[in-house]
mmCIF file of the C-alpha atoms, coordinates in Angstrom:
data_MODEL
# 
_entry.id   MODEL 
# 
loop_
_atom_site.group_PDB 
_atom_site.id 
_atom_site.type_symbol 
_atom_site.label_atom_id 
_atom_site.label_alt_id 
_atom_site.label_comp_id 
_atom_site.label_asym_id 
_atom_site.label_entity_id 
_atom_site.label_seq_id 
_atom_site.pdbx_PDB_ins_code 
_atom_site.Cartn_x 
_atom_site.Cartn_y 
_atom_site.Cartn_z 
_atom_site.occupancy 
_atom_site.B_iso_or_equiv 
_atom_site.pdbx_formal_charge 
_atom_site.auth_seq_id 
_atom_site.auth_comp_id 
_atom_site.auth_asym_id 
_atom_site.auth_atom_id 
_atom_site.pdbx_PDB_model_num 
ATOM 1   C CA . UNK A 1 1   ? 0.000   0.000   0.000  1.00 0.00 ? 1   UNK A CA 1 
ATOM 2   C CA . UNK A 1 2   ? 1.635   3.332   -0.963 1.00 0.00 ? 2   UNK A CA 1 
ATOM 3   C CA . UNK A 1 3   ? 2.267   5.737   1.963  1.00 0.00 ? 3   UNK A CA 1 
ATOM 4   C CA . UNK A 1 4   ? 4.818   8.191   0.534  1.00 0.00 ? 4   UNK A CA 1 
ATOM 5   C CA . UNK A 1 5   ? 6.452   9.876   -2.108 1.00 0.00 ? 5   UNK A CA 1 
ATOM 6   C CA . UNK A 1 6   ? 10.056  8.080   -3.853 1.00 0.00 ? 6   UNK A CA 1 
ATOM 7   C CA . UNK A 1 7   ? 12.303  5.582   -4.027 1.00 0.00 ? 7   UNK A CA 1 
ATOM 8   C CA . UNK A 1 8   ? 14.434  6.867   -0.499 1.00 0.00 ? 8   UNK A CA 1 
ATOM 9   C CA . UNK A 1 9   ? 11.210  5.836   1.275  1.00 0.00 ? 9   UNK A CA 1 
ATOM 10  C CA . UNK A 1 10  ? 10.973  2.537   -0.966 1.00 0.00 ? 10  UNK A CA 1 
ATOM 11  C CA . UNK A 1 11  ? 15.047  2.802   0.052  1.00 0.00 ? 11  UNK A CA 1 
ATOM 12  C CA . UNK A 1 12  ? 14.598  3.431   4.088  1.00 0.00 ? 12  UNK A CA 1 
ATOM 13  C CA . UNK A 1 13  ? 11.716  0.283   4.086  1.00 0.00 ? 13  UNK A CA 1 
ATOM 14  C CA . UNK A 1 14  ? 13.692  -2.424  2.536  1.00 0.00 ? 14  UNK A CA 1 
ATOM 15  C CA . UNK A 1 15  ? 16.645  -1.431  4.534  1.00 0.00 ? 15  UNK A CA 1 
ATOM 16  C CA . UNK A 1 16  ? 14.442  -1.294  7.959  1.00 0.00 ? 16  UNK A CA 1 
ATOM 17  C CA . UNK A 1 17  ? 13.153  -5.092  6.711  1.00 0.00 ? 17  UNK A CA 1 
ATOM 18  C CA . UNK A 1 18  ? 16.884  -6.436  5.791  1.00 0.00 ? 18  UNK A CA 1 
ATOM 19  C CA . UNK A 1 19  ? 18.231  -5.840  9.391  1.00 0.00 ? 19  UNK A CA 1 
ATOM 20  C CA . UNK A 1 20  ? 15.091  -6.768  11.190 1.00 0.00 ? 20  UNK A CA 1 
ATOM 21  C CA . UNK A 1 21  ? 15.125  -9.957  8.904  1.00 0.00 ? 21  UNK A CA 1 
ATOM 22  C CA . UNK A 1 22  ? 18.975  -10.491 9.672  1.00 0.00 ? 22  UNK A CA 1 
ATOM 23  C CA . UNK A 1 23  ? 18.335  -10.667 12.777 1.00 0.00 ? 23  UNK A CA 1 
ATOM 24  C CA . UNK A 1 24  ? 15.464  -12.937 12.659 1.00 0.00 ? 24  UNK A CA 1 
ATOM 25  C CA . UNK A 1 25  ? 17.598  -15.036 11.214 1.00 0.00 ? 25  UNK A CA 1 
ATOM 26  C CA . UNK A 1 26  ? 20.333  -15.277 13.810 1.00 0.00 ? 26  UNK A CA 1 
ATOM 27  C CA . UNK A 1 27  ? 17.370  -16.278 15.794 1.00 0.00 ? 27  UNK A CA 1 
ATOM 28  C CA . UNK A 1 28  ? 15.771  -19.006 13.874 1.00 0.00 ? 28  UNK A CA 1 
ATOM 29  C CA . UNK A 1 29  ? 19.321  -19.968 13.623 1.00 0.00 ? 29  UNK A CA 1 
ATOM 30  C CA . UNK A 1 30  ? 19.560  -20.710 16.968 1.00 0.00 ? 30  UNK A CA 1 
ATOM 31  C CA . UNK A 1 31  ? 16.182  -22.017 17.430 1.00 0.00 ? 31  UNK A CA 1 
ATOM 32  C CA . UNK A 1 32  ? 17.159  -24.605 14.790 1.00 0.00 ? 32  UNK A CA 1 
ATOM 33  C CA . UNK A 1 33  ? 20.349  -25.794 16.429 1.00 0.00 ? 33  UNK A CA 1 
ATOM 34  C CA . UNK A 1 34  ? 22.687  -24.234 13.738 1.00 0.00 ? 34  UNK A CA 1 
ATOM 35  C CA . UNK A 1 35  ? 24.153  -21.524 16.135 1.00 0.00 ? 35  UNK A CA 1 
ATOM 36  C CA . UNK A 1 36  ? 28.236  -22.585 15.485 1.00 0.00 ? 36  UNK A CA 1 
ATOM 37  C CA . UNK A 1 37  ? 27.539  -23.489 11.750 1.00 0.00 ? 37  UNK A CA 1 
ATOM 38  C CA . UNK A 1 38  ? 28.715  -21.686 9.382  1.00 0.00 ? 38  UNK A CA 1 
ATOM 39  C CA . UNK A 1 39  ? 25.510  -22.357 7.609  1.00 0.00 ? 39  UNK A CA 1 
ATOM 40  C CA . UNK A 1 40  ? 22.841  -20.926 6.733  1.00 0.00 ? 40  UNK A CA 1 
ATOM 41  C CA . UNK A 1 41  ? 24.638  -17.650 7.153  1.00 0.00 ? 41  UNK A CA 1 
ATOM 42  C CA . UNK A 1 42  ? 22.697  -15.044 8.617  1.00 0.00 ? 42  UNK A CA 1 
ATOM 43  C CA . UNK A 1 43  ? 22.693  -12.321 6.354  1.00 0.00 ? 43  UNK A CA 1 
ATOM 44  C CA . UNK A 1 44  ? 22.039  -14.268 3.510  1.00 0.00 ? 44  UNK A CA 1 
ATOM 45  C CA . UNK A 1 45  ? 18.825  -15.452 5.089  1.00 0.00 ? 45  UNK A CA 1 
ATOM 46  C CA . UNK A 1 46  ? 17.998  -11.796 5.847  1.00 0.00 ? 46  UNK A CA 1 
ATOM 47  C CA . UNK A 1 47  ? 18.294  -10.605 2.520  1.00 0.00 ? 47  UNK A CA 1 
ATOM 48  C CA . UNK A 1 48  ? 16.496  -13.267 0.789  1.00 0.00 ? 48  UNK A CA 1 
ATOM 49  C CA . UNK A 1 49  ? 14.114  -12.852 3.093  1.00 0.00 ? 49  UNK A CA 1 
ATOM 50  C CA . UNK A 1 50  ? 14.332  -9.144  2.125  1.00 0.00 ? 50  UNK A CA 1 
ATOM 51  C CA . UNK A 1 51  ? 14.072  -10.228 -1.511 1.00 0.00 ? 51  UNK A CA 1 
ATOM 52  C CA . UNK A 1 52  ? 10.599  -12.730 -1.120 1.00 0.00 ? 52  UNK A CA 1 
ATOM 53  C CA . UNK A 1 53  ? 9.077   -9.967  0.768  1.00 0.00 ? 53  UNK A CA 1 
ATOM 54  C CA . UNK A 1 54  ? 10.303  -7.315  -2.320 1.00 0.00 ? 54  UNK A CA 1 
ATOM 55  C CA . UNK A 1 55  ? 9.087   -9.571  -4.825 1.00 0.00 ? 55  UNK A CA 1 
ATOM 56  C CA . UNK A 1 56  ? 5.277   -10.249 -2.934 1.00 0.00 ? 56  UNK A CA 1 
ATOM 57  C CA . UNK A 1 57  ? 5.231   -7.257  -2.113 1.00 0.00 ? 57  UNK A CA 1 
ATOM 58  C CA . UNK A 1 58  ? 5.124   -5.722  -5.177 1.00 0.00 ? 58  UNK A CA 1 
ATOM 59  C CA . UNK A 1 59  ? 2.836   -8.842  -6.735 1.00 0.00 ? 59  UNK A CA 1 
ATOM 60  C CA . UNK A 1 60  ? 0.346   -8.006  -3.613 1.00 0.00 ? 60  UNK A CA 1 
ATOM 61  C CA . UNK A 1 61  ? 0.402   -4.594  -3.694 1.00 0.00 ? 61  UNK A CA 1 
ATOM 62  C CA . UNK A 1 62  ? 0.051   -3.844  -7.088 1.00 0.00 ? 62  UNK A CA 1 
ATOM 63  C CA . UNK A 1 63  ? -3.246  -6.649  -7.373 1.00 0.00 ? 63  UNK A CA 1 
ATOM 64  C CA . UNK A 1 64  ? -4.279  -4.593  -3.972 1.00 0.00 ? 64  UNK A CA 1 
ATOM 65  C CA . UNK A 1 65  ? -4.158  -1.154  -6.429 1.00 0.00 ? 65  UNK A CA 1 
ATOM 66  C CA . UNK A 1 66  ? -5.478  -2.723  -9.676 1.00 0.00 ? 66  UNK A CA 1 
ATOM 67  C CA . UNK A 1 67  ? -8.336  -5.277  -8.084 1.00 0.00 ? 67  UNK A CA 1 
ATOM 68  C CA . UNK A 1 68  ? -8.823  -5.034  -4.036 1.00 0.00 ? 68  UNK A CA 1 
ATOM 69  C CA . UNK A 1 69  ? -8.864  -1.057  -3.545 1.00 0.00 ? 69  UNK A CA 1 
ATOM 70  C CA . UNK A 1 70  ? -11.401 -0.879  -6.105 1.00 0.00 ? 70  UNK A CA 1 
ATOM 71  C CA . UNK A 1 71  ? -14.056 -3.596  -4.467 1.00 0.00 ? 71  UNK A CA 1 
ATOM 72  C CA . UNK A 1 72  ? -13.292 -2.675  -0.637 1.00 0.00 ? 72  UNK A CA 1 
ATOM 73  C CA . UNK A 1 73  ? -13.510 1.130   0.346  1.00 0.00 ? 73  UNK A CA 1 
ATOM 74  C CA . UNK A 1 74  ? -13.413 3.048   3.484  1.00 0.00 ? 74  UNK A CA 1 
ATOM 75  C CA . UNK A 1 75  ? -11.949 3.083   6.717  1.00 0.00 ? 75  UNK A CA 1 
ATOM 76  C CA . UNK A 1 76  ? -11.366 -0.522  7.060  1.00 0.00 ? 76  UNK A CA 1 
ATOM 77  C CA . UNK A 1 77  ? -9.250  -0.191  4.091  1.00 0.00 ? 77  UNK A CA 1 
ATOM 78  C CA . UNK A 1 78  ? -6.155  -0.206  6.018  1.00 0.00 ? 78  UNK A CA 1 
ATOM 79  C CA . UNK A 1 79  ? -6.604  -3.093  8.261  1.00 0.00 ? 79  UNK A CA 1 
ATOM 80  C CA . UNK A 1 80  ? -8.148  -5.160  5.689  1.00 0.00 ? 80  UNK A CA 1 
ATOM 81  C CA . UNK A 1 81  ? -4.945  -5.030  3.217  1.00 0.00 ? 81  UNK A CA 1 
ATOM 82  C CA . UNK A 1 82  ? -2.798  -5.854  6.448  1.00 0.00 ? 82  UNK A CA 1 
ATOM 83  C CA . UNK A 1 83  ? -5.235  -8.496  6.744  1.00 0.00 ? 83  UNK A CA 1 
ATOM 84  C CA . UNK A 1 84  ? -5.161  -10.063 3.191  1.00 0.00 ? 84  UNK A CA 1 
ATOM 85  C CA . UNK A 1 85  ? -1.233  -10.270 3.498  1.00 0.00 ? 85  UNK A CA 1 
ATOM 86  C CA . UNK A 1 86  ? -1.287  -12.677 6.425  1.00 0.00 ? 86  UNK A CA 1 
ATOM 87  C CA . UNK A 1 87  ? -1.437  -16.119 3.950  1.00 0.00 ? 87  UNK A CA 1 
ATOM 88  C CA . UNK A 1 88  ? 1.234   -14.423 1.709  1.00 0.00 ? 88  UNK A CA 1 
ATOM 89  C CA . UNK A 1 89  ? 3.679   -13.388 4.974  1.00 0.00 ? 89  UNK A CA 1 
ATOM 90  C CA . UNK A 1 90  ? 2.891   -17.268 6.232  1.00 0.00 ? 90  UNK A CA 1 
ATOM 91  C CA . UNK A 1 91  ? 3.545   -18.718 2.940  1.00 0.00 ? 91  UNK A CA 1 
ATOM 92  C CA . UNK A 1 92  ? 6.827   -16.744 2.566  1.00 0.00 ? 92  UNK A CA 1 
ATOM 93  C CA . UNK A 1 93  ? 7.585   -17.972 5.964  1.00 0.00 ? 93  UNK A CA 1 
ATOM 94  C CA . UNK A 1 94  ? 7.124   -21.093 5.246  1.00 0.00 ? 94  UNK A CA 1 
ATOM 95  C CA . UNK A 1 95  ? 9.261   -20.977 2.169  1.00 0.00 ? 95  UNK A CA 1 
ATOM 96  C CA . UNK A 1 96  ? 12.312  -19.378 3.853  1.00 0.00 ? 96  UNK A CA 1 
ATOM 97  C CA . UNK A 1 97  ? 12.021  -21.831 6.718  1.00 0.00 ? 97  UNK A CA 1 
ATOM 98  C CA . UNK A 1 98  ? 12.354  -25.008 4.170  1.00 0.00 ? 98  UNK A CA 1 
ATOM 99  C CA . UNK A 1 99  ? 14.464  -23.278 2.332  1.00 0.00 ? 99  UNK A CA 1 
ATOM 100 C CA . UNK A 1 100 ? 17.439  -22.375 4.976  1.00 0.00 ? 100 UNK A CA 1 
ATOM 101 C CA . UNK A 1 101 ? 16.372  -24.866 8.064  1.00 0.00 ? 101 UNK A CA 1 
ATOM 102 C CA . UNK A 1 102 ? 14.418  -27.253 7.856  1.00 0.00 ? 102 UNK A CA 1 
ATOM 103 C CA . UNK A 1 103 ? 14.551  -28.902 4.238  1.00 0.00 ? 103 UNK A CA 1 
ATOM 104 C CA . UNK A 1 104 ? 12.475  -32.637 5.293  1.00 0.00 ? 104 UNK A CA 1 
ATOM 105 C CA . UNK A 1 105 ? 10.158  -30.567 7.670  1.00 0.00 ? 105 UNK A CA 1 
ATOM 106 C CA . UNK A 1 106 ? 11.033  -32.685 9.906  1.00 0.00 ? 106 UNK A CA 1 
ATOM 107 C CA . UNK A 1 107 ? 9.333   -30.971 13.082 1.00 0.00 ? 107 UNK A CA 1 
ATOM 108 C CA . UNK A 1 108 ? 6.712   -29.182 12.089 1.00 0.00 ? 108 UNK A CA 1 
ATOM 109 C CA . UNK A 1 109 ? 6.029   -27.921 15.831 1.00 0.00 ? 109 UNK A CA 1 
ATOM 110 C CA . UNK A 1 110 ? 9.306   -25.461 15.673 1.00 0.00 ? 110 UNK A CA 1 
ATOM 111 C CA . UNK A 1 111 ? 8.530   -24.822 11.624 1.00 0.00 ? 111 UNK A CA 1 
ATOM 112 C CA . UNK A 1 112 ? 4.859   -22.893 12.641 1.00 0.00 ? 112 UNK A CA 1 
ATOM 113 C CA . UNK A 1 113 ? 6.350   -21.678 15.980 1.00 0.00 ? 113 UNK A CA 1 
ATOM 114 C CA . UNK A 1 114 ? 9.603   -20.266 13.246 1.00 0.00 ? 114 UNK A CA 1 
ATOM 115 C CA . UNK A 1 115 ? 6.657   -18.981 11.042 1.00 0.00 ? 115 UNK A CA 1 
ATOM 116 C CA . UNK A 1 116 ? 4.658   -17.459 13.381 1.00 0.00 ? 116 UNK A CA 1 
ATOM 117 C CA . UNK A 1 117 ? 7.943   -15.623 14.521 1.00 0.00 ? 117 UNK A CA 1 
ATOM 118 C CA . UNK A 1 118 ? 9.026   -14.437 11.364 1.00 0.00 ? 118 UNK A CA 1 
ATOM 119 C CA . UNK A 1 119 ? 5.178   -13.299 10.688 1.00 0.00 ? 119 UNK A CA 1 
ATOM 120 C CA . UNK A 1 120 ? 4.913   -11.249 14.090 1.00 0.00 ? 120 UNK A CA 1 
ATOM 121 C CA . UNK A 1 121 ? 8.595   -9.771  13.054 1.00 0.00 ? 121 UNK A CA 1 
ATOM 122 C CA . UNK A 1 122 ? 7.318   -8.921  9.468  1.00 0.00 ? 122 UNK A CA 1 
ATOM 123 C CA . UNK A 1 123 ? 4.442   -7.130  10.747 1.00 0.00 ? 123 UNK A CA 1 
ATOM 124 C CA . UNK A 1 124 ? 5.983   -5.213  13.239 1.00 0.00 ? 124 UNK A CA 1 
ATOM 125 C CA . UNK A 1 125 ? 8.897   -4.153  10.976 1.00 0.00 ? 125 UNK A CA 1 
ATOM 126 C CA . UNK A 1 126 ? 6.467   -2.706  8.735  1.00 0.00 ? 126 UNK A CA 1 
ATOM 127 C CA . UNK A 1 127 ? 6.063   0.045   11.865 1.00 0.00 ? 127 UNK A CA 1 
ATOM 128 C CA . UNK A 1 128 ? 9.367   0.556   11.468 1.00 0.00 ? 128 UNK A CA 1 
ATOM 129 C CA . UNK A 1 129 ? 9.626   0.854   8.101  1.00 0.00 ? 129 UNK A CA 1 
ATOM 130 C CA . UNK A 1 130 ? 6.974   2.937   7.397  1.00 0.00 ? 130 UNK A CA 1 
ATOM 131 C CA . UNK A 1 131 ? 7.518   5.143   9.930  1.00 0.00 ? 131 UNK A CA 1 
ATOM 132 C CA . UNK A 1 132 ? 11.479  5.757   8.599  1.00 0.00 ? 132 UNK A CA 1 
ATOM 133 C CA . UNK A 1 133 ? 9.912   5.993   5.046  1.00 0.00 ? 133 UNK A CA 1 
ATOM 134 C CA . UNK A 1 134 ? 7.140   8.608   6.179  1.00 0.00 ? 134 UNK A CA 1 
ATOM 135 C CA . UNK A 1 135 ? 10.304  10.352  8.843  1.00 0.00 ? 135 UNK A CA 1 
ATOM 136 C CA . UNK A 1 136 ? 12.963  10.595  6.876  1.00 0.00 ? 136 UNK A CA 1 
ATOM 137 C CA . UNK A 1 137 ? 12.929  12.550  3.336  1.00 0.00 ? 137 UNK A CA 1 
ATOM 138 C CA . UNK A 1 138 ? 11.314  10.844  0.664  1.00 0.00 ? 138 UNK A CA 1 
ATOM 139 C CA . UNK A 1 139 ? 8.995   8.137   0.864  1.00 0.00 ? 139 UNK A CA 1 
ATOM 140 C CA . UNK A 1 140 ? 6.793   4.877   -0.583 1.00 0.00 ? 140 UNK A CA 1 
ATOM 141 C CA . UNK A 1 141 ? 6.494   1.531   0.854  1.00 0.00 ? 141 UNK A CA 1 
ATOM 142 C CA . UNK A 1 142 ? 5.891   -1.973  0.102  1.00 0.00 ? 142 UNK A CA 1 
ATOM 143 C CA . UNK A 1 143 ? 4.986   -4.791  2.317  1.00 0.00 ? 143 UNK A CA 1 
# 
């Protein structure tokens, strides 16, 4: 959902989302047992993580302008979209989880704790990142 004006604010969000990611990471990381391997490495995991959410992002928020705006109006607008991109941040979850820790699923008990995580991270590094791409100068966003 656009919130602000330019690719610094587009800039500022995906930053805000890499760290908080790369650190999600390092936690999942431990949570999985991997803590002295050298793999996965952390940042990489952030930033792909960074990427998926770029990528769905754009694909969400673009059928959101084209399709959902049009059909659902008023107030509820807001929460609604954040609503609609809960299966997409679970499925992207789930994605990075069998991608980087867990490739057999093995134990699914720590892969929907892991995804449930990552989901309450994503959301609340969208604060974040909106708020440093409505802050600081310039300014758009994408979940």
């Amino acid at each position: 959902m656009p919130a602000g004006y330019g690719p610094m604010g587009f800039a500022y969000f995906a930053a805000v989302k890499a760290v908080g990611y790369t650190a999600t990471s390092a936690y999942l990381k431990r949570r999985y047992g991997l803590r002295g391997s050298p793999r996965p490495n952390i940042l990489g995991v952030g930033l792909t993580r960074t990427g998926i959410g770029l990528r769905a992002g754009a694909l969400y928020g673009g059928l959101w302008l084209l399709v959902l705006n049009k059909l659902i109006s008023g107030d509820t607008t807001p929460i609604l979209y954040y609503i609609f991109l809960l299966p997409i941040r679970l499925a992207e979850w789930c994605f990075l989880i069998w991608l980087f820790f867990d490739r057999a699923l093995r134990n699914r008990t720590l892969m929907w704790e892991s995804v449930g995580f990552g989901t309450v991270c994503s959301y609340a590094l969208d604060i974040f990142g909106v708020g440093a791409a409505l802050v600081l100068p310039g300014g758009m966003w994408i979940c």
